[in-house]
C-alpha positions as CSV (number, residue, x, y, z in Angstrom):
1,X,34.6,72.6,79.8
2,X,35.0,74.3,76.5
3,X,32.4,76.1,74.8
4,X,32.3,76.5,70.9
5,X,30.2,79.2,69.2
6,X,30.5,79.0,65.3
7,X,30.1,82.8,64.4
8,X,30.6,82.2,60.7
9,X,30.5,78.9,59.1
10,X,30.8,80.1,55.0
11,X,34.1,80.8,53.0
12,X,35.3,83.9,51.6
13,X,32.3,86.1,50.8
14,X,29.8,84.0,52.8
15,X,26.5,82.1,51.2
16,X,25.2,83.4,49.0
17,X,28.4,85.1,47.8
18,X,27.0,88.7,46.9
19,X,27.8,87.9,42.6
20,X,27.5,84.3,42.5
21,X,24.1,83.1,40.5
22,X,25.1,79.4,41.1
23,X,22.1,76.7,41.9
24,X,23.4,76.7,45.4
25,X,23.4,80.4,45.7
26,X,20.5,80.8,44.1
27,X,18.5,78.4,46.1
28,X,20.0,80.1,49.7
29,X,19.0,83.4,48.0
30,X,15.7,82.2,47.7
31,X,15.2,80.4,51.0
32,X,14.2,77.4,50.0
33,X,13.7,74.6,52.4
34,X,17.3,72.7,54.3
35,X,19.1,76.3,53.2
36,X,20.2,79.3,55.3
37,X,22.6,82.2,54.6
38,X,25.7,81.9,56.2
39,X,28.9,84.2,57.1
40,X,32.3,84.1,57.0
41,X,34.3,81.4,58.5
42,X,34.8,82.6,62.2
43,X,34.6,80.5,65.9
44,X,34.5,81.9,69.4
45,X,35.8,79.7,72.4
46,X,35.7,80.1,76.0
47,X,36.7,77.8,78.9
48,X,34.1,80.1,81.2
49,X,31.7,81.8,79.3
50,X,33.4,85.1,80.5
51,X,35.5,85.7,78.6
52,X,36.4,84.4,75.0
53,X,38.6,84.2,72.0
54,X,38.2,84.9,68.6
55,X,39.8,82.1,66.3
56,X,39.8,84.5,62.7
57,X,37.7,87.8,62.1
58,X,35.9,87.4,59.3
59,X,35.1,90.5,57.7
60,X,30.9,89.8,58.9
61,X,32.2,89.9,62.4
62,X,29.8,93.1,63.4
63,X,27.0,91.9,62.1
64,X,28.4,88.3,64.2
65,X,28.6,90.0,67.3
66,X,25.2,91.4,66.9
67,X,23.3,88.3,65.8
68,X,24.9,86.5,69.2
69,X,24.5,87.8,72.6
70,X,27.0,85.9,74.2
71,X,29.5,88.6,72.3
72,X,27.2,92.1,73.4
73,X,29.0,94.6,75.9
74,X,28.0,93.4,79.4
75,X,29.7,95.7,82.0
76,X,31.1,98.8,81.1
77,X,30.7,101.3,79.0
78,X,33.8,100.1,77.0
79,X,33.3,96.6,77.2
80,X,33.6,93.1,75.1
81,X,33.4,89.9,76.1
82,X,36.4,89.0,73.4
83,X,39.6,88.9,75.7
84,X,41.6,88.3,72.1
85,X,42.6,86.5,68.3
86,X,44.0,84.2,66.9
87,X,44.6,83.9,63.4
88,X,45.6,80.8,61.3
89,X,46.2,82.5,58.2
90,X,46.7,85.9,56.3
91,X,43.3,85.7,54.1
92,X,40.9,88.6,53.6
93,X,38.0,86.5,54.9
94,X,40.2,85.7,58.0
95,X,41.7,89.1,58.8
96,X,39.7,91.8,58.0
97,X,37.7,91.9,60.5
98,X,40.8,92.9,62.7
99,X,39.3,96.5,61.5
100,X,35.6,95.9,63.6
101,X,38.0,95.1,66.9
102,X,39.6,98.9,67.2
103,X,37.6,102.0,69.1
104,X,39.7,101.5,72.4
105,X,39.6,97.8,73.2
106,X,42.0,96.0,75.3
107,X,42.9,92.9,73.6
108,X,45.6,90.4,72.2
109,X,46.2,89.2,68.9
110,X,48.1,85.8,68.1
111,X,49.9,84.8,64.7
112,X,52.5,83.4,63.3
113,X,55.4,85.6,62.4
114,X,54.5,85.8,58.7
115,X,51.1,86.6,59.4
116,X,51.9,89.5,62.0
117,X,54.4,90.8,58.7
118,X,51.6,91.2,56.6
119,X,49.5,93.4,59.2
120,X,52.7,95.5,59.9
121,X,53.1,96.2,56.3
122,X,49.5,97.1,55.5
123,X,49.5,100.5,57.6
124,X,45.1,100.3,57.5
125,X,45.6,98.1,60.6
126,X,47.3,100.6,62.6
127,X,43.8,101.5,63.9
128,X,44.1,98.5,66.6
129,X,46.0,101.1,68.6
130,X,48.7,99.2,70.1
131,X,47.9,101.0,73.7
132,X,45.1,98.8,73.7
133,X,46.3,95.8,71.7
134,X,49.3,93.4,72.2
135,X,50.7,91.5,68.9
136,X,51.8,88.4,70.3
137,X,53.8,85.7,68.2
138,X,52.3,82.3,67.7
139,X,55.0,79.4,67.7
140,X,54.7,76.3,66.3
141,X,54.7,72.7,67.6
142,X,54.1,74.2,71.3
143,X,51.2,74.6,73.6
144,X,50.9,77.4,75.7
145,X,47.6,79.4,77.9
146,X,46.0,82.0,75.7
147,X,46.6,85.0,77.6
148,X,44.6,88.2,77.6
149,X,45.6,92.0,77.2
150,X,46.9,92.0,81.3
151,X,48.5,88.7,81.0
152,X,46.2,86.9,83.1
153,X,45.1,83.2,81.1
154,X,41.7,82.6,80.2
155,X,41.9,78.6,80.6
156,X,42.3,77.6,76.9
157,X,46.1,76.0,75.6
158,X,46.6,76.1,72.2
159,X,49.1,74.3,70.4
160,X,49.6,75.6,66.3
161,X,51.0,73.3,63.4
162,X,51.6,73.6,60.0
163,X,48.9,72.3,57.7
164,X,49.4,71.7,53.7
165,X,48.2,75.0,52.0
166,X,49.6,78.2,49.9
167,X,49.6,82.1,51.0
168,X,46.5,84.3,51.0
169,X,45.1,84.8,47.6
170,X,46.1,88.6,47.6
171,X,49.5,87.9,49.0
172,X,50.9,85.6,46.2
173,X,54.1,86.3,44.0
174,X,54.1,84.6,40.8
175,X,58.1,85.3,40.4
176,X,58.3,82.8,43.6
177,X,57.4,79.3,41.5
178,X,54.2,77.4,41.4
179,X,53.7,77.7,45.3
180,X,53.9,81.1,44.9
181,X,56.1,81.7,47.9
182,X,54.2,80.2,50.2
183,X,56.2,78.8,53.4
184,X,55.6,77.2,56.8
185,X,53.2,79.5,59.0
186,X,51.1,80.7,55.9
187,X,48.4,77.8,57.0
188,X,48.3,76.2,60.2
189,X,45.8,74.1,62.2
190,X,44.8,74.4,66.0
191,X,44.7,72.1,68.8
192,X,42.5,74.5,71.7
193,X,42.7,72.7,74.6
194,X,40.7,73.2,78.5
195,X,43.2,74.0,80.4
196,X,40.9,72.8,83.5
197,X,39.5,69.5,82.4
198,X,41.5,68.9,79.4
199,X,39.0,68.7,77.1
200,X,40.2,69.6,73.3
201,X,39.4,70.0,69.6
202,X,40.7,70.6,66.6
203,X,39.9,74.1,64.2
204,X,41.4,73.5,60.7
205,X,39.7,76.2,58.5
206,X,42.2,75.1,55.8
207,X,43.8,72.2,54.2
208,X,45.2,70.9,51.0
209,X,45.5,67.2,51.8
210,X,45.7,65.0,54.6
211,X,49.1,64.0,55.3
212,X,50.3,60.5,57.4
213,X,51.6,63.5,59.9
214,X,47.8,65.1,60.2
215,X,46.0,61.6,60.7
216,X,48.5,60.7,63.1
217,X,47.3,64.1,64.7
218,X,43.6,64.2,65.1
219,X,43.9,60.0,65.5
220,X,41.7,59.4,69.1
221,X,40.6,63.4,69.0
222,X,37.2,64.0,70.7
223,X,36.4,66.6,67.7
224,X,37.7,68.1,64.5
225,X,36.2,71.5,62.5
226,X,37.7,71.2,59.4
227,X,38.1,72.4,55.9
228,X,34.6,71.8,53.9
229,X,35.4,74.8,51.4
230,X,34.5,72.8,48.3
231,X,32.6,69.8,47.5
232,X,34.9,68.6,44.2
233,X,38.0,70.2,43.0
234,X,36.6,71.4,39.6
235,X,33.4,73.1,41.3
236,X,34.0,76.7,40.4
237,X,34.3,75.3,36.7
238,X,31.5,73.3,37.0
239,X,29.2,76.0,38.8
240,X,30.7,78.4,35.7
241,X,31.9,80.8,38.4
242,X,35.7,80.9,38.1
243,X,38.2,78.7,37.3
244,X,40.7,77.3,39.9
245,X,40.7,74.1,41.3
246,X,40.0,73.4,44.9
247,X,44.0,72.7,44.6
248,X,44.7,75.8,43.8
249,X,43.1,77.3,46.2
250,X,44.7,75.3,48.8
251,X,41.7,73.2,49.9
252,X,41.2,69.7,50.2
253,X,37.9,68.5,48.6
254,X,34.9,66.9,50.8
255,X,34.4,63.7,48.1
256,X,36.4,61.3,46.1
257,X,38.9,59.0,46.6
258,X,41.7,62.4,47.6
259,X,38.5,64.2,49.3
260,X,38.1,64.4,53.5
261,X,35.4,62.5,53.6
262,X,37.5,59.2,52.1
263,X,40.3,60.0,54.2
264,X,39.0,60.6,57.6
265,X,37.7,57.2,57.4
266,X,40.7,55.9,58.4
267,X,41.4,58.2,61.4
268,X,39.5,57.6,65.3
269,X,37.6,61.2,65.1
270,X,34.4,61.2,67.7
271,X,32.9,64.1,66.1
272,X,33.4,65.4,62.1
273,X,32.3,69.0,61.4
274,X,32.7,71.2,57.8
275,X,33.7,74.6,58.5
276,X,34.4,77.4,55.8
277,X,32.5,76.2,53.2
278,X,32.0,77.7,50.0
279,X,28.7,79.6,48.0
280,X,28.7,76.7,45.5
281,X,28.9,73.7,47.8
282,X,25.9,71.9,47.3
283,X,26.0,69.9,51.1
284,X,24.8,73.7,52.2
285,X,21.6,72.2,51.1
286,X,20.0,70.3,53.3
287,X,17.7,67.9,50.6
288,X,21.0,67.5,48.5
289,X,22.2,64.0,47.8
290,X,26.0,65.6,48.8
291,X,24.3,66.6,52.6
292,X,23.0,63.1,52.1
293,X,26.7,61.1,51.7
294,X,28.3,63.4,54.2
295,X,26.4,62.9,56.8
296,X,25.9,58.9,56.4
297,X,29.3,59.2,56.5
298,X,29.3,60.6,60.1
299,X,30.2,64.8,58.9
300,X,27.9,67.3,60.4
301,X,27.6,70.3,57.9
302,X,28.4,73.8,60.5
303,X,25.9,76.7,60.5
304,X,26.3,80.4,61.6
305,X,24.9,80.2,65.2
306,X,26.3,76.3,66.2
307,X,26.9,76.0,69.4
308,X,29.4,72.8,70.8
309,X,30.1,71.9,74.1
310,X,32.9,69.6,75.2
């Protein structure tokens, strides 16, 4: 059995984004009817309901553990239900909330080696005493039993590839080219896998395109979460709220004929699910024509509080 709890279903900043007047935003703000808020993009998994793993800590992740009860202290008076991390990128919205997870807490954290650079370097996240809390390295291309701070496995395999993307927003280098020296490991997919029954998924918070490699992946998959950060590539432009491209950003848009919607068409996925979604998206609202085409197309929009079970 796997058990999926979606802690935080919106992009960086969450919806509504604190400064963004868009319609969507506006209408979240505002409660109207087929809207609620949501937090940043953030799962839980557990193969026992004992003890789980966080898969990115979004910088809401207090407020996450608080709103879901699963995540409360049970035992002592020291105590978390999270056995450990893992992290598929080096963005803000995926990392900070590495900071909630200190106060003497045993617990491992998983990344690829140019993610674990980043943390080293920024001295802030030096508060995850490492008395309590084991940096473990992340490889690529091989699956292996999540482990928790005494090395015992908590029955979930993971298996971590290299997705199309860039480096965190805050982390790019202009002097490095147009891809602004982003490399292997900067965004990378998941395969979480039961190590009892075999069940498994797929958590891609991130993507830039689909690639014959990816559909060749999730082909015959029971479930994928994947990147629904922005409905077109223009939308910041055309919500008047910034202006890079969906591209540019390093996501892959949910429509036209390059969007996810077109391509997983052509790949054997049982169960289609948006993640990380951003403030200006308008299939956050449930009476949209957008919500409309994505889920006649078989996509089922995520929301903070989801629960899946496989």
């Amino acid at each position: 059995m796997l058990k999926i709890l979606v802690l935080g279903s919106g992009a960086g900043g969450g919806s509504p984004q604190w400064n963004c007047n868009s319609d969507v935003s506006k209408a979240v703000r505002n409660g109207e009817p087929g809207t609620s808020p949501r937090t940043q993009s953030s799962i839980v998994v557990s193969a026992n309901e004992d003890e789980w793993f966080l898969f990115n800590a979004s910088p809401d992740l207090g407020s996450q553990i608080l709103k879901n009860k699963q995540m409360h202290p049970k035992k002592d008076p020291r105590h978390s239900p999270i056995s450990g991390v893992v992290l598929t990128n080096g963005d803000v919205d995926h990392v900070a909330g590495l900071l909630t997870l200190r106060e003497r807490q045993n617990l491992s954290i998983y990344a690829h080696e140019r993610v674990h650079s980043v943390l080293k370097e920024n001295s802030i996240f030096n508060v995850l005493n490492p008395d309590y809390v084991d940096r473990r390295k992340l490889n690529m291309n091989e699956e292996f039993e999540l482990m928790n701070k005494d090395n015992k496995g908590v029955g979930l395999l993971v298996e971590a590839f290299a997705v199309p993307g860039k480096i965190a927003l805050w982390l790019e280098d202009e002097s490095k080219g147009e891809d602004f020296g982003s490399d292997d490991g900067d965004t990378i997919g998941l395969k979480i896998t039961s190590k009892a029954d075999d069940k498994s998924f797929y958590y891609i918070p991130a993507c830039a395109r689909m690639t014959n490699e990816l559909s060749k992946r999730l082909s015959g998959s029971e479930m994928v979460l994947f990147d629904g950060t922005l409905w077109e590539n223009e939308e910041m432009a055309s919500s008047k709220v910034g202006e890079k491209t969906g591209q540019r950003m390093g996501h892959m848009n949910n429509s036209g004929p390059e969007g996810s919607v077109e391509a997983f068409k052509k790949i054997d996925v049982k169960r289609k699910i948006f993640i990380h979604i951003n403030t200006t998206n308008p299939i956050l609202l449930g009476k949209s024509k957008e919500r409309n085409f994505v889920e006649e197309n078989g996509w089922e929009v995520s929301y903070d509080g989801m629960e899946v079970i496989l």
